[in-house]
N, CA, C and O atoms as a GROMACS GRO file, in nm:
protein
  492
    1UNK      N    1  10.238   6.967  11.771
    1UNK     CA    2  10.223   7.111  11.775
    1UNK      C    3  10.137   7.156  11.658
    1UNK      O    4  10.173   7.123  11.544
    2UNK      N    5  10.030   7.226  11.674
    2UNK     CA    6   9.975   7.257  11.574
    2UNK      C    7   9.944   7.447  11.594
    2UNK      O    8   9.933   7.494  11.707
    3UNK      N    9   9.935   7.529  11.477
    3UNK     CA   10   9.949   7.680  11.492
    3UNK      C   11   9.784   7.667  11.407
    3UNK      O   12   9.750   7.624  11.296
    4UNK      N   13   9.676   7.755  11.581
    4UNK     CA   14   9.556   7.768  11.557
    4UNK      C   15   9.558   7.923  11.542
    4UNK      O   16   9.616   7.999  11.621
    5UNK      N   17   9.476   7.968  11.411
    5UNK     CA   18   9.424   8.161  11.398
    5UNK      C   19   9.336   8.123  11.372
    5UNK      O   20   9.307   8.040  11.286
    6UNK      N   21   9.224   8.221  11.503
    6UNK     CA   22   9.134   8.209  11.473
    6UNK      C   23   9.066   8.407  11.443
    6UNK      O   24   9.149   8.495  11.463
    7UNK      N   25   8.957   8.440  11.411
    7UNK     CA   26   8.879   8.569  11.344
    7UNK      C   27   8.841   8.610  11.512
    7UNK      O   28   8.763   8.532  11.566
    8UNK      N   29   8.880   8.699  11.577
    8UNK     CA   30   8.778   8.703  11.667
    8UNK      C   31   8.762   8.903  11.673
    8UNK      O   32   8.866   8.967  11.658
    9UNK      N   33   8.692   8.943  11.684
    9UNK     CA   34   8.630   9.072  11.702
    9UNK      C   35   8.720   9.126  11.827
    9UNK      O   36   8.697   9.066  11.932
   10UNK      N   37   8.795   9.206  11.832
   10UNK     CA   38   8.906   9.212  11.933
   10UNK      C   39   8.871   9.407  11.931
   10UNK      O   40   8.928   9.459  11.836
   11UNK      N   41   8.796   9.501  12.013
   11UNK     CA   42   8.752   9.626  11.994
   11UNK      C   43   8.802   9.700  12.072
   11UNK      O   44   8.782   9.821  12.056
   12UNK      N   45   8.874   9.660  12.171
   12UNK     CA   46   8.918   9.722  12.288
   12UNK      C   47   9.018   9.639  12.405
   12UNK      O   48   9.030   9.519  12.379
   13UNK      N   49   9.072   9.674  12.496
   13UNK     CA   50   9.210   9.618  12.579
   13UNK      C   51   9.156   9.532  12.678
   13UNK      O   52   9.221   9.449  12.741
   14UNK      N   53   9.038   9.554  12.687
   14UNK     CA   54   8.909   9.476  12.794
   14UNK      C   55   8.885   9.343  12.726
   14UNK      O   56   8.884   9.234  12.784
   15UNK      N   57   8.867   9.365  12.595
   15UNK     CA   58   8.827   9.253  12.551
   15UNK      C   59   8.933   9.176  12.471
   15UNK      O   60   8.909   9.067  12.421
   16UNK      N   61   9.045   9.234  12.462
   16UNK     CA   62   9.192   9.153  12.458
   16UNK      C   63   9.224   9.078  12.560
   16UNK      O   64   9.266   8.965  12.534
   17UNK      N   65   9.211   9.123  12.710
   17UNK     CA   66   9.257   9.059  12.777
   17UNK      C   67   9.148   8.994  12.878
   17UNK      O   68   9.180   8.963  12.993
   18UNK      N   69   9.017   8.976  12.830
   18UNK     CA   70   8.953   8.869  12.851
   18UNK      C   71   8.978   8.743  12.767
   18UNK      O   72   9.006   8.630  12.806
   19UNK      N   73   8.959   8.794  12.636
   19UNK     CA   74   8.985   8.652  12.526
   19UNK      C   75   9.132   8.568  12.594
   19UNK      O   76   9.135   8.452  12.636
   20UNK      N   77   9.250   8.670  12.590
   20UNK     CA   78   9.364   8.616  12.630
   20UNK      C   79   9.342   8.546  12.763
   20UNK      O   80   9.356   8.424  12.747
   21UNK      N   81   9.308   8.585  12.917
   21UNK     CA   82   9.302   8.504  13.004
   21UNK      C   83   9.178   8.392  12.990
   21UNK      O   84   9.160   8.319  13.088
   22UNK      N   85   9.104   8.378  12.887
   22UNK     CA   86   9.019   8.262  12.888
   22UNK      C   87   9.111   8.168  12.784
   22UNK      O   88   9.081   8.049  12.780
   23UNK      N   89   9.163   8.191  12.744
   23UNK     CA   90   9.210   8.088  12.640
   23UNK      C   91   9.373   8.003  12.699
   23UNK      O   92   9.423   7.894  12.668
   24UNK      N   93   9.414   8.106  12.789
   24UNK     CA   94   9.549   8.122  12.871
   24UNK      C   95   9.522   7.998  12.989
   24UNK      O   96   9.613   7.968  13.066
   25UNK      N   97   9.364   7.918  12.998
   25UNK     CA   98   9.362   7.835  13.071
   25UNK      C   99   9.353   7.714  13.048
   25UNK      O  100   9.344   7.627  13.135
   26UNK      N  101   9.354   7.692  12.897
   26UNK     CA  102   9.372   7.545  12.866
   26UNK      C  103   9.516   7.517  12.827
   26UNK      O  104   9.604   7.590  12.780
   27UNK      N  105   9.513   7.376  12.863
   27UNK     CA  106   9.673   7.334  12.916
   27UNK      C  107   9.738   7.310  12.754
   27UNK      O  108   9.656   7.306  12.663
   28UNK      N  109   9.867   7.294  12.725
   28UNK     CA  110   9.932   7.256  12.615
   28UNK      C  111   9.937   7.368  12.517
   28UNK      O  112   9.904   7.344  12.400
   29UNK      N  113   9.978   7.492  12.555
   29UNK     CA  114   9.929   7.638  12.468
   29UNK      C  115  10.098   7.665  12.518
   29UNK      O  116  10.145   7.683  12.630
   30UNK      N  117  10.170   7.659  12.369
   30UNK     CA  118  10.283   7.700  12.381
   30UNK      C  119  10.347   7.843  12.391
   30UNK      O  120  10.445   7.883  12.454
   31UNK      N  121  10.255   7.909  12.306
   31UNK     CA  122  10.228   8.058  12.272
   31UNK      C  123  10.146   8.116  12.233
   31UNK      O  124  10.103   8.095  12.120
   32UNK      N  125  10.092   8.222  12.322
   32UNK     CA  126   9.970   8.297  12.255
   32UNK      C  127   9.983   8.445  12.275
   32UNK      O  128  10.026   8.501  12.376
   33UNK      N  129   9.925   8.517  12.126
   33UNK     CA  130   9.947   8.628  12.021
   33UNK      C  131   9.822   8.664  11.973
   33UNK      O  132   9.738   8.593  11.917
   34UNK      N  133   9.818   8.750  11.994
   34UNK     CA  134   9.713   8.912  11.894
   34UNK      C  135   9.717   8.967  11.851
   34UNK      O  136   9.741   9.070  11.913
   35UNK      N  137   9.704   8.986  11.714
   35UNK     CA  138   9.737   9.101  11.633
   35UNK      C  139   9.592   9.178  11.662
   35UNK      O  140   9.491   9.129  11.611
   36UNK      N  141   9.581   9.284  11.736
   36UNK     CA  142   9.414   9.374  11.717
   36UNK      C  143   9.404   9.449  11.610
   36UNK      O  144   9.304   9.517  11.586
   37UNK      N  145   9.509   9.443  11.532
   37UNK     CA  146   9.484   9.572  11.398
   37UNK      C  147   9.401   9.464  11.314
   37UNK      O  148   9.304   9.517  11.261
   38UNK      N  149   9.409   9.371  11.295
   38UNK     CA  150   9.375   9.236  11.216
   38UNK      C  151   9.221   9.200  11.272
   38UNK      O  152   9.116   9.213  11.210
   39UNK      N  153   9.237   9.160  11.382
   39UNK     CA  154   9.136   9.090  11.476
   39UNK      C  155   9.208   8.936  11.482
   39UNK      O  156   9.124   8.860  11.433
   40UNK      N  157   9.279   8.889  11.505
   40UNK     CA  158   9.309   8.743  11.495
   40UNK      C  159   9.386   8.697  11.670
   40UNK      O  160   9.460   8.763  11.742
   41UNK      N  161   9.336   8.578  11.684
   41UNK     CA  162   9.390   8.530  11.770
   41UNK      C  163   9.533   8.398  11.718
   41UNK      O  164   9.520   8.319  11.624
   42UNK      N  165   9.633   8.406  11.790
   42UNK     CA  166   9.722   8.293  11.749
   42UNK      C  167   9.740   8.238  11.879
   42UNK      O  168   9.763   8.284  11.991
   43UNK      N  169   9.716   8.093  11.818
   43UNK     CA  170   9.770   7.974  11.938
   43UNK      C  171   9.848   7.888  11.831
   43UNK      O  172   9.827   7.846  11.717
   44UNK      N  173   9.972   7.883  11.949
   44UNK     CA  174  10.075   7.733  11.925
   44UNK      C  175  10.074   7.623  12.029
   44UNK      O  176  10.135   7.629  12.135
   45UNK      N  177  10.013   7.541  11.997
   45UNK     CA  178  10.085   7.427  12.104
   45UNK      C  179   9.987   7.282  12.089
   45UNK      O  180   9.924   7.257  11.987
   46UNK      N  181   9.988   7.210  12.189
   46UNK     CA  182   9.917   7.097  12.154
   46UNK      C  183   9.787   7.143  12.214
   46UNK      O  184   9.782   7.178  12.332
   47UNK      N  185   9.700   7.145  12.149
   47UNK     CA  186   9.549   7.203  12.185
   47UNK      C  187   9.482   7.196  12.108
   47UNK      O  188   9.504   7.241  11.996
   48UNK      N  189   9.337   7.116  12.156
   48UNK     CA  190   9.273   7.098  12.067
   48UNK      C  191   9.187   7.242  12.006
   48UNK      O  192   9.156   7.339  12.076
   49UNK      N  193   9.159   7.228  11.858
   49UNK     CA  194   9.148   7.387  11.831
   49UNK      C  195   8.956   7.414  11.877
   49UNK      O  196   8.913   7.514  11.934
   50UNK      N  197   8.880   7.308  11.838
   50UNK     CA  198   8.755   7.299  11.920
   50UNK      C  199   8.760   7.398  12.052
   50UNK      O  200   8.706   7.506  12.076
   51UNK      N  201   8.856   7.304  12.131
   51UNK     CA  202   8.822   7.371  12.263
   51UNK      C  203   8.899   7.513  12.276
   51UNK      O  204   8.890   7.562  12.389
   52UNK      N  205   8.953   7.568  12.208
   52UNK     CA  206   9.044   7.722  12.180
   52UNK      C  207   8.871   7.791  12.126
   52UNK      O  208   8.847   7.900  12.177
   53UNK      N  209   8.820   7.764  12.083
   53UNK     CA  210   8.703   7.859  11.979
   53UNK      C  211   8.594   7.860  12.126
   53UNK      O  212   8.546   7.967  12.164
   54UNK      N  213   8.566   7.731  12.197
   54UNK     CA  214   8.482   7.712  12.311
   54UNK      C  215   8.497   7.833  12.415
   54UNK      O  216   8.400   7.894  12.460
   55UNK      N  217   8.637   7.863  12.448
   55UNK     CA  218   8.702   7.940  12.505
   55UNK      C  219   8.655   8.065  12.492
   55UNK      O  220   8.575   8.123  12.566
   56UNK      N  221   8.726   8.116  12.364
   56UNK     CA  222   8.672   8.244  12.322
   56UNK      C  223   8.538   8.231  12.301
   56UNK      O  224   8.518   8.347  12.336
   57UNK      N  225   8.458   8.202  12.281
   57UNK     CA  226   8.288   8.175  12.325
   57UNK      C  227   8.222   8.220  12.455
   57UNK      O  228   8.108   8.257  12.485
   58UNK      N  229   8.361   8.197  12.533
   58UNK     CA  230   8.283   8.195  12.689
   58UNK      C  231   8.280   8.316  12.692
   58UNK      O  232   8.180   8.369  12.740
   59UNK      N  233   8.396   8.403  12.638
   59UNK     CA  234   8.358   8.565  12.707
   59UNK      C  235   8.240   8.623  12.617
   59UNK      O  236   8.194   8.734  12.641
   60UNK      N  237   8.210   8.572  12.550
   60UNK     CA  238   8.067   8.644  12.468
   60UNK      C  239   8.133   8.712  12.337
   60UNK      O  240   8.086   8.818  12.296
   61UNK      N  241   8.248   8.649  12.267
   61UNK     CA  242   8.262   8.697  12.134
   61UNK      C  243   8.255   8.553  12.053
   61UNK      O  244   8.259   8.432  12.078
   62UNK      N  245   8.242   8.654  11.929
   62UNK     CA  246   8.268   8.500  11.809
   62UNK      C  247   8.369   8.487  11.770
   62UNK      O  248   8.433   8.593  11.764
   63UNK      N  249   8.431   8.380  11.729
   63UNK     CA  250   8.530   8.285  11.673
   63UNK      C  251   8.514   8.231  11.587
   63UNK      O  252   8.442   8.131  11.589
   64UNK      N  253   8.596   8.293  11.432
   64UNK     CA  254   8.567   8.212  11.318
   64UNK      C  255   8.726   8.139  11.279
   64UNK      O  256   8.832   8.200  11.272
   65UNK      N  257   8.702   7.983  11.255
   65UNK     CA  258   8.858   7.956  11.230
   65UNK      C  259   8.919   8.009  11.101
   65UNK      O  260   8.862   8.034  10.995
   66UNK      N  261   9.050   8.021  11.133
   66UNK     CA  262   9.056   8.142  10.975
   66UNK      C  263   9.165   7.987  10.926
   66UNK      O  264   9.154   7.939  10.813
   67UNK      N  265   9.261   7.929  11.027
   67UNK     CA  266   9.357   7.852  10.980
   67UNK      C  267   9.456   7.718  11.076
   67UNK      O  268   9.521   7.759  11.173
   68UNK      N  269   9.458   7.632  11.058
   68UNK     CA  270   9.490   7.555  11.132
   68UNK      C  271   9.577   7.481  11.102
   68UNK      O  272   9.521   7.386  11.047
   69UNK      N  273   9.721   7.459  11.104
   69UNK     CA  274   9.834   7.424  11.080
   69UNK      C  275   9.956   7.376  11.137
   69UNK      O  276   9.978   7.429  11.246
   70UNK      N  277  10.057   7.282  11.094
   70UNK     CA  278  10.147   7.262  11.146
   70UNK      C  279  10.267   7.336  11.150
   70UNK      O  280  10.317   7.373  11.044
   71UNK      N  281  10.318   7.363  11.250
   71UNK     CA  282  10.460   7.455  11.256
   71UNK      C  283  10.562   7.443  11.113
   71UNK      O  284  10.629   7.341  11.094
   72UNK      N  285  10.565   7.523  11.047
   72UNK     CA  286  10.704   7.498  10.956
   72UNK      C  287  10.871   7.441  11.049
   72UNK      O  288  10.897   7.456  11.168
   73UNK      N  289  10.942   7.386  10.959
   73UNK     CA  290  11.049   7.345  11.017
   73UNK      C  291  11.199   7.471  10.991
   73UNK      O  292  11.233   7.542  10.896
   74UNK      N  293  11.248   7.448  11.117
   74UNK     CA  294  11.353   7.591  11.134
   74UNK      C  295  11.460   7.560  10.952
   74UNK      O  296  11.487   7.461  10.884
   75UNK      N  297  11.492   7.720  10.939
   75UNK     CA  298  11.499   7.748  10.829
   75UNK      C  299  11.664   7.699  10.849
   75UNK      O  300  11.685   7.695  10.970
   76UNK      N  301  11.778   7.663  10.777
   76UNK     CA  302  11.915   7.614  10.759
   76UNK      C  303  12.002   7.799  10.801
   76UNK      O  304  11.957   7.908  10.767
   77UNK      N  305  12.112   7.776  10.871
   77UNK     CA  306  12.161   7.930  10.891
   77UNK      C  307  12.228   7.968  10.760
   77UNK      O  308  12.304   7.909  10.684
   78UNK      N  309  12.182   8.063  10.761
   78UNK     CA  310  12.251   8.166  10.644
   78UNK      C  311  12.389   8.174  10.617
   78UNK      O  312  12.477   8.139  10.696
   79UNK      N  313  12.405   8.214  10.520
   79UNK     CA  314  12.556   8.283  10.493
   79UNK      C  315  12.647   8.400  10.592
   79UNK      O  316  12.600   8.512  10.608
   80UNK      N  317  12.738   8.375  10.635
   80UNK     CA  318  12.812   8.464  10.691
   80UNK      C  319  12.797   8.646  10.636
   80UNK      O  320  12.780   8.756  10.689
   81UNK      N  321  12.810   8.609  10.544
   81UNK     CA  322  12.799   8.795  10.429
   81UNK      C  323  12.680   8.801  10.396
   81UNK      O  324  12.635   8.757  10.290
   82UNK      N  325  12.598   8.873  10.508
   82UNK     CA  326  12.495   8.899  10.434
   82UNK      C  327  12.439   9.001  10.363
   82UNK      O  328  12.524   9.086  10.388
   83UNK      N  329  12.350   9.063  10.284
   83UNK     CA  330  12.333   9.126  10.155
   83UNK      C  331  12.366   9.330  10.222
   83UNK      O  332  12.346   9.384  10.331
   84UNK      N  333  12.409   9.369  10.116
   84UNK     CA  334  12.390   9.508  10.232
   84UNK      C  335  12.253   9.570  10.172
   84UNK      O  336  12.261   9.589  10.050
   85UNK      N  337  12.148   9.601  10.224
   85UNK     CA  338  12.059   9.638  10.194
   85UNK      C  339  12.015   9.763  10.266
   85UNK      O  340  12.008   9.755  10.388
   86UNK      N  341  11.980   9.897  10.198
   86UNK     CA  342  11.927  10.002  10.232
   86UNK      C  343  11.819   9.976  10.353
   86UNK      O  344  11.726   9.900  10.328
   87UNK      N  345  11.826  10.041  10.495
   87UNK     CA  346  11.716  10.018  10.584
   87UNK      C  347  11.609  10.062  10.557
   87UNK      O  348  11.628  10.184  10.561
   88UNK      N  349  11.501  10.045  10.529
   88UNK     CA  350  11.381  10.089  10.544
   88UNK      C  351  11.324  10.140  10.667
   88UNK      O  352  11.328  10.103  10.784
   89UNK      N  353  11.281  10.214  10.618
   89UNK     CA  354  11.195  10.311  10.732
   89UNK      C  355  11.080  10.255  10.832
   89UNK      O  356  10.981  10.189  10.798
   90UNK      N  357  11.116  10.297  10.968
   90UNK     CA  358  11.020  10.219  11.057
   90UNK      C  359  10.890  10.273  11.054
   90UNK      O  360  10.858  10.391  11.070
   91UNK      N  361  10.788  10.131  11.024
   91UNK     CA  362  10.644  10.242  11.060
   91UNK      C  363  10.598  10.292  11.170
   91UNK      O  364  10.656  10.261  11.274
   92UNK      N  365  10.506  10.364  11.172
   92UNK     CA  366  10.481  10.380  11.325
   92UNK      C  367  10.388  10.340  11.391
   92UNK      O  368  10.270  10.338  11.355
   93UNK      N  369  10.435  10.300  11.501
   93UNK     CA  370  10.334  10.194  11.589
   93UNK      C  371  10.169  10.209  11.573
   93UNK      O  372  10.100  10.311  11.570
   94UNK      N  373  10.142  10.107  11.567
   94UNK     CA  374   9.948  10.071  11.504
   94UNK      C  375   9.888  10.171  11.666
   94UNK      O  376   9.942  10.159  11.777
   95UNK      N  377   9.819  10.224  11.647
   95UNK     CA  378   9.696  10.305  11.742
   95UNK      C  379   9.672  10.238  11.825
   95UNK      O  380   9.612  10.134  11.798
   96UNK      N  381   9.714  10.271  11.980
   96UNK     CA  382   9.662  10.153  12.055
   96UNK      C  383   9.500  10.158  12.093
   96UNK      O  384   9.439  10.263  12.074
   97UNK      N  385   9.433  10.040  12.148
   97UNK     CA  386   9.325  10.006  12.150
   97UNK      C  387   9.240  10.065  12.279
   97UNK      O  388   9.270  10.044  12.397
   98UNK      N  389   9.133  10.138  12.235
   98UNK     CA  390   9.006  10.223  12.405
   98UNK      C  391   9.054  10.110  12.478
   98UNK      O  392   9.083   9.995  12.446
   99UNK      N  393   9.055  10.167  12.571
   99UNK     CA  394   9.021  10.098  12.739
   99UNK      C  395   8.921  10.007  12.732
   99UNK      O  396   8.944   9.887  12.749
  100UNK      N  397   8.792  10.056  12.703
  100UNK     CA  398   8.657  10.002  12.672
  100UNK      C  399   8.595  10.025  12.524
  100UNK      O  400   8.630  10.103  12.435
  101UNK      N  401   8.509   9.945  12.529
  101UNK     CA  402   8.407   9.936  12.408
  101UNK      C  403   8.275   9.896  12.465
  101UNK      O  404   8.252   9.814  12.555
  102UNK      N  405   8.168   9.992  12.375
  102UNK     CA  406   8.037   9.929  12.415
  102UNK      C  407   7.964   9.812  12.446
  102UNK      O  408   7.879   9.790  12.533
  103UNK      N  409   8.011   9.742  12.360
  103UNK     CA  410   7.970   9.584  12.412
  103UNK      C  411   8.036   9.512  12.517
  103UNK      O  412   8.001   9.398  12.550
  104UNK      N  413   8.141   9.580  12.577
  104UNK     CA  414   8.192   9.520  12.742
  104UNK      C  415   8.142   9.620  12.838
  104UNK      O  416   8.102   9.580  12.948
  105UNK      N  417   8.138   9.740  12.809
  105UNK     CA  418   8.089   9.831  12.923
  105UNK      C  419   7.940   9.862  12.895
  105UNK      O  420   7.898   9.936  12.806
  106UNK      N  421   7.871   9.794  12.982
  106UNK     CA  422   7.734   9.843  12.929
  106UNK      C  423   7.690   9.925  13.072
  106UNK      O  424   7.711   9.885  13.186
  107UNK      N  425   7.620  10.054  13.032
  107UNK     CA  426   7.644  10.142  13.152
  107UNK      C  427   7.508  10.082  13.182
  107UNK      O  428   7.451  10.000  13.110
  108UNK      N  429   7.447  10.148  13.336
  108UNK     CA  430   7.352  10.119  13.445
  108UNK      C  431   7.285  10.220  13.468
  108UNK      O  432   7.358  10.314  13.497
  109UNK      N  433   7.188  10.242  13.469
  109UNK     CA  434   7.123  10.390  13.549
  109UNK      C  435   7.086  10.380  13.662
  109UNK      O  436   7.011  10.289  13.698
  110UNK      N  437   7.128  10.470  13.739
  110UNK     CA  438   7.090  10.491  13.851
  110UNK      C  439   7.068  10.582  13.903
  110UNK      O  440   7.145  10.677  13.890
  111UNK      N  441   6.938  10.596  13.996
  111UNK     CA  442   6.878  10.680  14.019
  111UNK      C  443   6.865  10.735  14.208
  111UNK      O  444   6.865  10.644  14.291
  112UNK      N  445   6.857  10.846  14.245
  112UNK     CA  446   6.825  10.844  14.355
  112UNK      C  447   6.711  10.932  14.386
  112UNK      O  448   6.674  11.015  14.303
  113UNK      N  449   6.635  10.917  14.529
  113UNK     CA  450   6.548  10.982  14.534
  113UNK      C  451   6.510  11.010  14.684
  113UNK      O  452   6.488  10.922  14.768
  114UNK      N  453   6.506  11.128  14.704
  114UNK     CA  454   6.564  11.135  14.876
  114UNK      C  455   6.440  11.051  14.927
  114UNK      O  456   6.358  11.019  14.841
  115UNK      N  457   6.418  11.014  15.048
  115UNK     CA  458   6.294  11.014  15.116
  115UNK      C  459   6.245  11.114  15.144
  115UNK      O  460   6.307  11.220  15.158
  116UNK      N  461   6.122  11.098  15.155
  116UNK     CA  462   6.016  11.218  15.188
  116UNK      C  463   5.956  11.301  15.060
  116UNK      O  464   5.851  11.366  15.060
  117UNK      N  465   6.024  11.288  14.977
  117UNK     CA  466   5.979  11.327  14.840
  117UNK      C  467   5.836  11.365  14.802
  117UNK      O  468   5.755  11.392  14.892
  118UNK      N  469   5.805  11.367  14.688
  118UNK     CA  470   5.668  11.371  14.667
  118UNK      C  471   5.626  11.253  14.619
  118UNK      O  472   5.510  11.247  14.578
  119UNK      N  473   5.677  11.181  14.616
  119UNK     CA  474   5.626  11.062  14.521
  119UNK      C  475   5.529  10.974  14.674
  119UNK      O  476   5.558  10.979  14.794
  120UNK      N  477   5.411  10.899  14.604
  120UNK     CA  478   5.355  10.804  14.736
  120UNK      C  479   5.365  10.702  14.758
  120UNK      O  480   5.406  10.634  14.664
  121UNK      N  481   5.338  10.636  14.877
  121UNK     CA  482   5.432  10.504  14.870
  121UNK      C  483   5.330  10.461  14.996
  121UNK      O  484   5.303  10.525  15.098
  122UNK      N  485   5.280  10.322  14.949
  122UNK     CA  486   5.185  10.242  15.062
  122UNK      C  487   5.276  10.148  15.120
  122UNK      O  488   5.347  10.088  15.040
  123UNK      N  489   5.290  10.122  15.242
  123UNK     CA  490   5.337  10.022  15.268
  123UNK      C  491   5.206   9.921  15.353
  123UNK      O  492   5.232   9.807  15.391
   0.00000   0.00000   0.00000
């Protein structure tokens, strides 16, 4: 098991869930995670991290490896009494992400023009 983060430019929900279903197809991916406030992609599992960056490549973003590591081992259970500690205040949820972004939606022009117009036309 190895835990791959990689940098990837994450601008919008389009391009979250392209990265995610391209990477969602190589086999041995125990878990996969996005933080978009960050830009980071997380993979756990047996996968080679090469072909995780190849992946995100295909949809047309970059991939920089930020970290590549082995799982820590589960922590021993705690004490029965645990500490009483004042709750802290919840933040509030990170801004969710446009629908789109310019570099996935690239608009088209289109034009119409009745027949008969003025314009000339040889055939």
């Amino acid at each position: 098991m190895k835990i791959i983060e990689l940098k990837v430019c994450i601008a919008c929900e389009k391009c979250k869930t392209q990265i995610l279903k391209a990477v969602a197809k190589l086999e041995g991916i125990a878990e996969l995670s996005v933080d978009e406030q960050k830009g980071i992609l997380k993979v756990v599992g047996d996968v080679d991290p090469i072909q995780v960056a190849k992946q995100v490549r295909k949809t047309g973003k970059t991939a920089v490896f930020g970290s590549v590591s082995e799982p820590k081992p589960a922590n021993p259970p705690k004490p029965a009494n645990p500490p009483t500690e004042k709750p802290k205040p919840a933040n509030p949820p990170p801004a969710p992400l446009p629908p789109c972004c310019s570099a996935c939606c690239r608009l088209v022009e289109v034009r119409y023009e009745p027949y008969g117009g003025t314009n000339c036309s040889i055939i």
